[in-house]
N, C-alpha and C positions, 0 to 999 in steps of 0.2 A: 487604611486596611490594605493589605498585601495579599492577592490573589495568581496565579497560574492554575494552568489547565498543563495535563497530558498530551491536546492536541495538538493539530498538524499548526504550523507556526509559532507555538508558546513555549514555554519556557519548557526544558528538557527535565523529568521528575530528578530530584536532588536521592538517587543512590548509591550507597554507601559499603552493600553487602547483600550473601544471600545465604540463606541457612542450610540450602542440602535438603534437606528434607520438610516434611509437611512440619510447621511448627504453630502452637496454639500458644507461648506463653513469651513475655519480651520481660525483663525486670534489671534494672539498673541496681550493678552491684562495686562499692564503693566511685570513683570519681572516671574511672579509666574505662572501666568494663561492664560489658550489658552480657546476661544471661539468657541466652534459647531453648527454648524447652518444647519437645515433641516427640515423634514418630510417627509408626505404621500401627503401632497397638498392638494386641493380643494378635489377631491375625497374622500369617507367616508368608509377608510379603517379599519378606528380603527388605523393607526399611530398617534400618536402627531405630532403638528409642531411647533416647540421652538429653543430657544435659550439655549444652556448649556456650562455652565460655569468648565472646569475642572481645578483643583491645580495637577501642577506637584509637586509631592511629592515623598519624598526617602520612606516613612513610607511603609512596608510591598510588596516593589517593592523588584522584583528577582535578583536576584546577579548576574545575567545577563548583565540587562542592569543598575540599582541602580536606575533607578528612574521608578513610577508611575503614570498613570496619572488619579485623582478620579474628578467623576462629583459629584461636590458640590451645586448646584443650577440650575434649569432650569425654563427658562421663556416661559410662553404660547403665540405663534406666532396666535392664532384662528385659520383661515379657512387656512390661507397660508401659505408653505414652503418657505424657505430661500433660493435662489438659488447665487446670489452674495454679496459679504460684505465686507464692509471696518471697518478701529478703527480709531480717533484720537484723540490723549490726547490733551486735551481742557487745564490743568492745570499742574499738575508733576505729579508725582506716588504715594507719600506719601498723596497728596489730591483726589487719586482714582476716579478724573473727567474725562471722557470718553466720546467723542459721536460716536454712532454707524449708520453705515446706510447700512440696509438692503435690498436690490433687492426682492420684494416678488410679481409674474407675473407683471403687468405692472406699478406697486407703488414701491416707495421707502420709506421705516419706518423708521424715527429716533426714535433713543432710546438713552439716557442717563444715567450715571451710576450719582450717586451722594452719591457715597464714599463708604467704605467698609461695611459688615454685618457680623455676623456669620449664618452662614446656617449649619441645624442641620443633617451635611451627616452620617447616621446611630449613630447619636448622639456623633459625634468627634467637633464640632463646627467648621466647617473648615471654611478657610476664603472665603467672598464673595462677588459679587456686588449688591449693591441697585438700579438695573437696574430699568428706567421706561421709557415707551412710551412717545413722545413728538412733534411727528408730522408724518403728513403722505402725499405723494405729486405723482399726475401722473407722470409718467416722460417719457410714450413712446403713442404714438400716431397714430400708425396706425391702418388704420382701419380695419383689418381681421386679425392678429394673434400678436395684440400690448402685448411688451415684455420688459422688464429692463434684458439686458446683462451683464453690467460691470457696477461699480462703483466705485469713486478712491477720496480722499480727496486731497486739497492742502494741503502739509506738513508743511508749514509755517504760515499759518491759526486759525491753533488751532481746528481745527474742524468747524469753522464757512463757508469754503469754501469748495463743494463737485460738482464733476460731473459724469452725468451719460449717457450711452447711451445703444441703443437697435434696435427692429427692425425695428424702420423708418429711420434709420438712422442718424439719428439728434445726437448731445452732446448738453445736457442742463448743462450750470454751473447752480446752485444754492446758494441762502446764506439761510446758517441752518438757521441761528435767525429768518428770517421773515416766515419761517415756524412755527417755534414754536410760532409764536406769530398770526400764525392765524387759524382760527378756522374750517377750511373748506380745502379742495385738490386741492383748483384752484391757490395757488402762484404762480407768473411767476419768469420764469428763469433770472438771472441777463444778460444771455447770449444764443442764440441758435443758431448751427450751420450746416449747410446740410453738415454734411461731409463725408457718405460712399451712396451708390444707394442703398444697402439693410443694414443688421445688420452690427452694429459697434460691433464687436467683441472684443474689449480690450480699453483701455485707460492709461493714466498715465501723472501726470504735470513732469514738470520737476523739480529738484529741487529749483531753481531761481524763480517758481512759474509762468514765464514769458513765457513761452510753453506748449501746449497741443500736447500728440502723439497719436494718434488713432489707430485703424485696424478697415480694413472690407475686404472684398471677392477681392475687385480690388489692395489692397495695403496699404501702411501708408501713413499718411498726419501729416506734422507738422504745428500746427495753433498759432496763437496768441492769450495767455487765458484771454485776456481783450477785444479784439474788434472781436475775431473770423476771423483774417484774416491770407487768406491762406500763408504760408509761404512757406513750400518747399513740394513736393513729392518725396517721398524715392522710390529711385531705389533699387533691388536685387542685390548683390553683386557678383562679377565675380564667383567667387567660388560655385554659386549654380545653379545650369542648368533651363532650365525651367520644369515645371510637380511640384514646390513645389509652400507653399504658408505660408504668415506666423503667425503665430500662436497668441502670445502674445508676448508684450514691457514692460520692467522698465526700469524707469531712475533710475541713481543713481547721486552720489554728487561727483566722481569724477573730473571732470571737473568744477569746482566750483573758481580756482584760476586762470583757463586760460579764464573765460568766457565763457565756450562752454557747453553745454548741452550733457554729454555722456549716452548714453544708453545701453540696452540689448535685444536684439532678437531674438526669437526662429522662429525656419521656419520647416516646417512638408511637406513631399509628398502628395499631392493630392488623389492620387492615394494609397490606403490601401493595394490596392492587387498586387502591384507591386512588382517584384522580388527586385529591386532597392529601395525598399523603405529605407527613411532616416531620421535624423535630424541632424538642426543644427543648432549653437550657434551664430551670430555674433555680437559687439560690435563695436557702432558707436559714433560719434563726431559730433555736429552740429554746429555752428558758426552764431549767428542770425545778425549779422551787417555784414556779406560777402553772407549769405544767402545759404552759402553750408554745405554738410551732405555727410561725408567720412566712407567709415567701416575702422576700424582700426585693427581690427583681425576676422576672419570669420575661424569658426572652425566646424569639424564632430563631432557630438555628438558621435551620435551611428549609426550603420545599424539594418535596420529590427524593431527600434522603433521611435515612434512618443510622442512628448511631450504635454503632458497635461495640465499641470501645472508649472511656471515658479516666482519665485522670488530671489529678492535681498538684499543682509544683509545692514543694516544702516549705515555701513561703507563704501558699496558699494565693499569690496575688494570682496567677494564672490559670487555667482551664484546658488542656485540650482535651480533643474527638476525633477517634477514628468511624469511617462510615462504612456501612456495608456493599456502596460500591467506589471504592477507593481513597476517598476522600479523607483528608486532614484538616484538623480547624484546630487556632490557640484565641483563646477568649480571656480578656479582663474578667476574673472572677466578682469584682468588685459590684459592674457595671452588664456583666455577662456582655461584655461589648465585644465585636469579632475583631481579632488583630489579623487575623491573618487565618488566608483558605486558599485548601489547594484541593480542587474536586477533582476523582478519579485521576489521583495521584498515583496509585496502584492498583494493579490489573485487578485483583480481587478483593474481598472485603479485608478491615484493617481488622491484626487480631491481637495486636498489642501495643500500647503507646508509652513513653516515659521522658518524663523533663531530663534533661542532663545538667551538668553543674559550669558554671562559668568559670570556674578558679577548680585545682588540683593540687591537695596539701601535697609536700615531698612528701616522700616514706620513706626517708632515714632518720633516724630516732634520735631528736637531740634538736632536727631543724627546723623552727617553726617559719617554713616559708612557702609562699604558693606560688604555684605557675599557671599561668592561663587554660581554663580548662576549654569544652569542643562548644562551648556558650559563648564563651569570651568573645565580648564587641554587639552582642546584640541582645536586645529584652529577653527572649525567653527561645530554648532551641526543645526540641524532641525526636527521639530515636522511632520509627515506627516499624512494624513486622505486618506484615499481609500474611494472606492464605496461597500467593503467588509465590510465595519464599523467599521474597524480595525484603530486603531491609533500606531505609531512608531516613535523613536526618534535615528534617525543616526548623528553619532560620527563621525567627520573629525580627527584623531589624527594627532600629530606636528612629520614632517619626524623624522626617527629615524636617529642621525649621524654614520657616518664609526666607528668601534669599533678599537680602537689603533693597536690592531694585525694587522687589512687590514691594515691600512693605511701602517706599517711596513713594511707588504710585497711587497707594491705596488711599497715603495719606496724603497726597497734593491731590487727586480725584475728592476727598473727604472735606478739605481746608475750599474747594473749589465751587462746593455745593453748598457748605456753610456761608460763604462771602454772598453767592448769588440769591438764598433766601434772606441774608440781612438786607441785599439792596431793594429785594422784592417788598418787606415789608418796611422799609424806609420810603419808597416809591407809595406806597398804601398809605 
């Protein structure tokens, strides 16, 4: 396990960028580039609220950490910050087709990329999206403090299927297209479901595309993302007492060969001021033809922190967390095992985390060849954004093996203590 601290003698935080302004949203968009999403909000502060487009680049980043990460392009949000966001590629990488949906107070904004530009970043042409606006939809509905909380794509969709939910409670599925093709904010949901008393705090399909898992204040519900029917409620797993609750879910693709629906969940104490306070990781298995939902490893995060932020790499093998006071973890999903922690890595809470890729296809059309992506050389890397503005990119490195001298010693120490019980019980 691989640990540093912020403090006085440790290792110096691994950053990479800073976004300018208050940013609530971080999303990896194709191999190159991560997405910032914020503002000032409705308020007329004098922040902007946009969308900005950074290239991790090695060009003039510190030997530190080798890479940089420069904002090449920002898009004007108007009146509204970005508070949640999703990406999904609509086509591949090399055709730089993306649709975006943005959480901005009780609307959700599509946006579309429609392939690469040069943007003229202090006159380097760095590469960039031809982002544009393409629809805009209610998606929360109540009537004294209406809110868009979460938003999460079907990953098998292409970007055409997106849900979302907020403070009435409700998950709206929607389909992109027939947004985009109308001209006004009143499209209805292909699907809508009561499924928490107050805010739905998180969401996510499963990868099968064939479940919905939600959060709100009372607990999880796993639904059916076609007819919205209730499937199972998720109980807390033995392992965790009462006084927590829990945070945020992703699924991942593990369980893709056995038919089960495996996920990831984070659980936080209630209670901030408790001496006891905690978090924790556990990972579950769902079975939609037996209708049961097992945790298969329930693990302590940490003591004394709470998790903020919670995703999983596309392979599903890995886990990270961001914490509410600074803190970075990448965990074995498998094993919920910690690879690797860096506490109060960043001044403020962590408000957005994302795996990056180890390899970067070209994007010229015709060459099917990769180049080392900002992963390359170690397990598992991710981009993080705080509430400080600060952006960081933590390095999981591959265990180091035994250096042949242990192993040496381990085994003449072994071969040493073997010889002197045979002579013991030959002496006997």
């Amino acid at each position: 396990m691989t640990i540093f601290g912020g403090g006085g003698g440790q290792k110096k935080a691994p950053l990479i960028g800073d976004s300018g302004i208050p940013a609530y949203c971080l999303k990896k968009i194709g191999s190159r580039h991560i997405l910032v999403a914020g503002g000032g909000g409705a308020s007329k502060t004098g922040v902007q609220n946009e969308i900005q487009t950074h290239l991790i680049t090695t060009e003039m980043a510190t030997p530190e950490v080798g890479f940089r990460s420069e904002c090449v392009d920002k898009f004007d949000t108007e009146s509204m910050a970005t508070m949640n966001m999703d990406i999904a590629c609509a086509l591949d990488e090399q055709n730089a087709r993306y649709v975006i949906a943005a959480g901005q107070e009780n609307f959700c904004c599509l946006y579309m990329t429609r392939g690469f530009k040069l943007a003229d970043a202090e006159n380097n042409n760095q590469l960039a999206f031809d982002i544009k606006k393409v629809g805009k939809i209610r998606t929360d509905q109540h009537p004294n403090n209406s809110y868009q909380k979460c938003v999460r794509f079907d990953r098998n969709s292409r970007g055409k299927i997106f849900a979302t939910g907020g403070a009435d409670g409700h998950i709206r599925i929607w389909d992109a297209q027939a947004i985009f093709r109308m001209e006004n904010e009143n499209a209805e949901p292909l699907c809508t479901i009561q499924a928490h008393k107050a805010d739905v705090d998180d969401l996510d399909f499963s990868s099968d595309s064939k479940t919905i898992i939600s959060v709100g204040g009372e607990g999880a519900v796993i639904w059916k993302a076609q007819t919205g029917e209730r499937l199972y409620d998720l109980q807390f797993p033995i392992e965790i007492a009462r006084g927590f609750k829990m945070r945020s879910v992703r699924c991942t693709p593990l369980g893709n060969a056995s038919k089960n629906t495996v996920f990831v969940t984070a659980y936080n104490s209630i209670s901030r001021g408790s001496k006891d306070q905690a978090s924790y990781l556990s990972l579950w298995a769902f079975n939609e033809e037996r209708k049961v939902a097992r945790p298969i490893v329930t693990k302590l995060m940490a003591k004394g922190q709470s998790i903020s932020s919670l995703t999983v790499s596309e392979c599903g093998n890995f886990t990270a967390i961001g914490t509410m006071s600074g803190g970075v973890g990448v965990f074995d999903t498998h094993e919920c095992r910690r690879l690797y922690f860096a506490p109060e890595s960043h001044g403020l809470f962590v408000t957005g985390i994302e795996f990056v890729p180890k390899s970067a296809p070209s994007l010229s059309e015709g060459l099917a060849v990769e180049s080392p992506g900002v992963s390359s050389g170690f397990q598992a890397s991710v981009v993080t954004l705080a509430a400080d503005k600060t952006m960081q990119l933590h390095r999981v490195p591959y265990s180091q093996p035994q250096p042949f001298s242990e192993m040496l010693l381990i085994t003449s120490i072994i071969s040493l203590l073997f010889v002197w019980l045979s002579s013991y019980f030959l002496l006997v």
